[in-house]
C-alpha positions as CSV (number, residue, x, y, z in Angstrom):
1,X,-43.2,179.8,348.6
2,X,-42.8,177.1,345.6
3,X,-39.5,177.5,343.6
4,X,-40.8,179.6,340.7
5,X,-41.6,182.2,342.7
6,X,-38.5,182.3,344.9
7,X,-36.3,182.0,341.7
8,X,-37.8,184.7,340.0
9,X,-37.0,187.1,342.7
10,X,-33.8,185.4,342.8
11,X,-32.8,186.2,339.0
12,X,-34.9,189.6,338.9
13,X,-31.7,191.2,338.0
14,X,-30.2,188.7,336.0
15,X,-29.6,189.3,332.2
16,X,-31.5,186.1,330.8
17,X,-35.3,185.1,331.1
18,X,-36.8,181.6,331.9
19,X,-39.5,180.2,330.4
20,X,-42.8,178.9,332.2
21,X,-41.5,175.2,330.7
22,X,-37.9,176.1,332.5
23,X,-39.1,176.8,335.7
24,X,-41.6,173.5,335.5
25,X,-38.7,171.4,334.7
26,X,-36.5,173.3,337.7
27,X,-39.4,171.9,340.2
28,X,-39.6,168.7,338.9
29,X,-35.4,168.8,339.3
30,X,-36.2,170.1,342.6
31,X,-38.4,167.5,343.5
32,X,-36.6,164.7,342.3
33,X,-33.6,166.0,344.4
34,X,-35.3,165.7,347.6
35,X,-36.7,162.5,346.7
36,X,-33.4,161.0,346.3
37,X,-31.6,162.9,348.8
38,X,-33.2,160.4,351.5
39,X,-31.6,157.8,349.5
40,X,-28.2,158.9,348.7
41,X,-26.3,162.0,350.0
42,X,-26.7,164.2,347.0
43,X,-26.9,167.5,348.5
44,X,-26.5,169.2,352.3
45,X,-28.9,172.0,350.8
46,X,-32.6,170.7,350.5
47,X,-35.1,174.1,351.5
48,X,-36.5,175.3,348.9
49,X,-35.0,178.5,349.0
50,X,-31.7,177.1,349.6
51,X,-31.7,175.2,346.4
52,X,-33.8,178.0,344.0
53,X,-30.8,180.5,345.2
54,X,-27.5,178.2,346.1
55,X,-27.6,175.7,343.5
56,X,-30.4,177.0,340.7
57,X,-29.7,180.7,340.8
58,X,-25.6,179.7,341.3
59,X,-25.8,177.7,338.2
60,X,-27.8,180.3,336.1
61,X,-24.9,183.0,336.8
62,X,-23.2,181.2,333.5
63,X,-25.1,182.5,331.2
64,X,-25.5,186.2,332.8
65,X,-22.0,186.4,332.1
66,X,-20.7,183.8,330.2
67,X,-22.7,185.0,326.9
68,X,-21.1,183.6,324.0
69,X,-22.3,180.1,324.2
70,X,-23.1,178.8,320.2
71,X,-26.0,176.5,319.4
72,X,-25.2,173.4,320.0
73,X,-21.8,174.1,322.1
74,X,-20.7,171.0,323.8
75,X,-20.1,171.5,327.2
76,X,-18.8,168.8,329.7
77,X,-19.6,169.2,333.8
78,X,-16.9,167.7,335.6
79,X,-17.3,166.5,339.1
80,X,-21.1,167.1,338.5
81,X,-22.7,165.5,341.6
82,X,-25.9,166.0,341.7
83,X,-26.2,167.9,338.4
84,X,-25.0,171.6,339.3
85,X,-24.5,173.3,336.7
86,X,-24.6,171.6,334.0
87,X,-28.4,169.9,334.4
88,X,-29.4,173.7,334.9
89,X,-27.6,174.6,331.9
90,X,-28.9,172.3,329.9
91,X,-32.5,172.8,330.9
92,X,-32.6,176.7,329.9
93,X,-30.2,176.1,326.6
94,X,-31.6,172.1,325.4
95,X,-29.8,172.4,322.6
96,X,-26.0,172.5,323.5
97,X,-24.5,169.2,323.9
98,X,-24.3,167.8,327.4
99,X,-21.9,165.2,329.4
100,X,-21.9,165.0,332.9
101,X,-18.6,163.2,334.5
102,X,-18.7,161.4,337.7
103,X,-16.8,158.9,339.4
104,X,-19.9,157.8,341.7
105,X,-22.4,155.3,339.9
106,X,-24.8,156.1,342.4
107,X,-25.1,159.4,341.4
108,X,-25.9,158.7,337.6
109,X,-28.8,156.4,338.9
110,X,-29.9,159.6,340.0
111,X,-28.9,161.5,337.0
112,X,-30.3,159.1,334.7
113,X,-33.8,159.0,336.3
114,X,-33.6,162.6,336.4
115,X,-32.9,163.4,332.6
116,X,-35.3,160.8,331.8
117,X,-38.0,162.4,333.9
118,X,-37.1,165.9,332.0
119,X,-37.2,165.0,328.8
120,X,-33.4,165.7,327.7
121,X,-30.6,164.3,326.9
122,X,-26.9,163.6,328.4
123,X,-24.0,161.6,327.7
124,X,-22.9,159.9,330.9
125,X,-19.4,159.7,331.8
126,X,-18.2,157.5,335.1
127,X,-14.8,157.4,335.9
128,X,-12.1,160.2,337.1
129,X,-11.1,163.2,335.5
130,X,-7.6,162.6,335.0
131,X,-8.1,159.4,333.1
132,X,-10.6,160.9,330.6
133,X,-8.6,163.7,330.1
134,X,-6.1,161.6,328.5
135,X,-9.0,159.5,326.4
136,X,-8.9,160.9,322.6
137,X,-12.6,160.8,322.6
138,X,-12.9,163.8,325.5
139,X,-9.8,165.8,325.4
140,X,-9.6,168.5,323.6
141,X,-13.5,168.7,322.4
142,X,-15.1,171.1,324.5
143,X,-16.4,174.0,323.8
144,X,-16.5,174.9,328.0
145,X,-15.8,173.0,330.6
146,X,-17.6,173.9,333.7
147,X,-17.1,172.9,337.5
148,X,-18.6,173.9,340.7
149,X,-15.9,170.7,342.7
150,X,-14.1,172.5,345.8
151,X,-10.7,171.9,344.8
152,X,-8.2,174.9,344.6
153,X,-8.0,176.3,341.4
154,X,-4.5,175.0,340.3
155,X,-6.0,171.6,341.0
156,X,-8.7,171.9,339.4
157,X,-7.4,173.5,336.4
158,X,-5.9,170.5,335.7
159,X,-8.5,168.2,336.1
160,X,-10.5,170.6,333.3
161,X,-8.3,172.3,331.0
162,X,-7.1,168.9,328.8
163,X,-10.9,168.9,328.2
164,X,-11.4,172.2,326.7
165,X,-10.7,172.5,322.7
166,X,-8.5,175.8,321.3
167,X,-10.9,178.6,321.8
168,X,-12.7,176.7,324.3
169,X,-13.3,177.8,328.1
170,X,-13.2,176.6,331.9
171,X,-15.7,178.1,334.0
172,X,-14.7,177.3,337.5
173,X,-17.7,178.3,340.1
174,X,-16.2,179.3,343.1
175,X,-17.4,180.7,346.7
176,X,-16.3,184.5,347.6
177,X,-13.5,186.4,346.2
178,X,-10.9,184.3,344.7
179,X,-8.3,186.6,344.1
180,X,-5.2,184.8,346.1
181,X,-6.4,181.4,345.1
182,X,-6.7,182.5,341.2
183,X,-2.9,184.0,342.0
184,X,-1.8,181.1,343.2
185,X,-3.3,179.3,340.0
186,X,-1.5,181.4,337.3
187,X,1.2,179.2,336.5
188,X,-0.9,176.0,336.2
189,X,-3.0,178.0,333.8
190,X,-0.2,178.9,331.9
191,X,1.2,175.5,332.1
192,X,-2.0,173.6,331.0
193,X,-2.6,175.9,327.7
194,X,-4.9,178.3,329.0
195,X,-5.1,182.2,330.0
196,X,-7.0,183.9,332.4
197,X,-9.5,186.1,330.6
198,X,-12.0,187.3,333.5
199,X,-12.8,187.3,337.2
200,X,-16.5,187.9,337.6
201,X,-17.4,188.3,341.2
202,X,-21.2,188.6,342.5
203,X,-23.7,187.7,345.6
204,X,-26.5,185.5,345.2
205,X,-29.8,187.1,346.0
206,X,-31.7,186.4,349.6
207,X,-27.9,186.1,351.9
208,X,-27.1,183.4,349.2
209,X,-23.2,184.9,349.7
210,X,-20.3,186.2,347.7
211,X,-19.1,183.9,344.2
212,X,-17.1,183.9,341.8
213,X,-16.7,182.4,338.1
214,X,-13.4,182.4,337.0
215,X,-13.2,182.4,332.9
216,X,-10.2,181.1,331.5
217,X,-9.3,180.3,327.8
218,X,-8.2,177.6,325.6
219,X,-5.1,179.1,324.1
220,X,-2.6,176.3,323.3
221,X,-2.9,172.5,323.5
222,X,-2.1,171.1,326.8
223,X,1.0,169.1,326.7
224,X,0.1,165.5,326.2
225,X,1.9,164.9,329.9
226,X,-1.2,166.3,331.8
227,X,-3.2,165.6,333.5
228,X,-0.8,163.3,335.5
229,X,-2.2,160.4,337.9
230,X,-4.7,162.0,340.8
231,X,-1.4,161.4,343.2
232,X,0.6,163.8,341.4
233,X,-1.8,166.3,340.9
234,X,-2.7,166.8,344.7
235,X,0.7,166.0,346.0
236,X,2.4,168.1,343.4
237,X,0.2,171.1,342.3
238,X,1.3,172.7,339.7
């Protein structure tokens, strides 16, 4: 079964609708993936169910709840890997600004090749979170900030939040119920500026399993003293 038709049965219930070009540009991204997989270790997931649910159906669950997303919103992927979600994002929505953040060059060789091959547009960011977090030119200028890394929330809200702008969002993707880990993660929030608006917990289609996206708002500016260095943050979580 070729990706179109397992990803529409995948987003049957969904609240958004993909266009013949978006599901042309998903195989090509599909394609390309397995391509470079042999290559370099991009994904563990290569079937093509496997990736039309776990990664392309996963990613799409932004906009089924996530729906206030402006023309030309500028959103920044952090720890993007092999482009989940914010390639996917940017294939069904290519008008809102994209950067994808990295700190593997190998895996904007990919990345590159892969925009170029779709016809859109990305600005390319190498390095670690915690550095561009404190750079002028990324803090503070998101409209959302979206992850799918497999750090603990607390963590990870620190490596996203200094990116988000007032009014902004992080979207953390996350497997399963989440509830003790988003506990756990309250006083980071709270520390980093932002404020837990929603939990929105649903299973992927086809035994894809249980997920989460974990919405929390900008609400005041992160104190210039995060992010700290990547030793702090994981051997002091907030």
């Amino acid at each position: 079964m070729e990706i179109k038709a397992i990803l529409e049965k995948a987003i049957e219930n969904y609240q958004i609708q993909l266009s013949q070009t978006d599901y042309e540009k998903l195989e090509l991204y599909y394609r390309l993936l397995c391509e470079w997989n042999e290559k370099i270790n991009l994904t563990a997931i290569t079937d093509p169910q496997g990736v039309a649910v776990k990664h392309f159906a996963d990613s799409l669950a932004f906009y089924n709840y996530i729906h206030d997303v402006p023309k030309g919103a500028r959103v920044i992927d952090v720890g993007t890997g092999a482009g989940f979600p914010g390639v996917v994002l940017k294939i069904v929505r290519p008008d809102i600004e994209l950067t994808l953040l990295d700190s593997l060059n190998k895996r904007f060789l990919f990345l590159r090749e892969l925009m170029t091959q779709l016809g859109l547009e990305a600005d390319f960011v190498q390095g670690r979170a915690e550095e561009f977090g404190q750079d002028i030119e990324y803090r503070e200028c998101f409209d959302f900030v979206v992850s799918r890394a497999v750090a603990q929330l607390n963590i990870l809200s620190e490596y996203c939040l200094p990116f988000a702008k007032l009014s902004g969002s992080f979207v953390a993707f996350k497997g399963g119920s989440c509830e003790e880990e988003v506990q756990n993660a309250e006083h980071a929030i709270q520390s980093l500026g932002g404020k837990l608006r929603a939990v929105h917990t649903f299973s992927l289609p086809m035994n894809g399993g249980s997920r989460s996206l974990v919405e929390i708002e900008k609400v005041q500016p992160t104190s210039d003293k995060y992010p700290r260095n990547n030793g702090k943050i994981k051997s002091k979580p907030l």
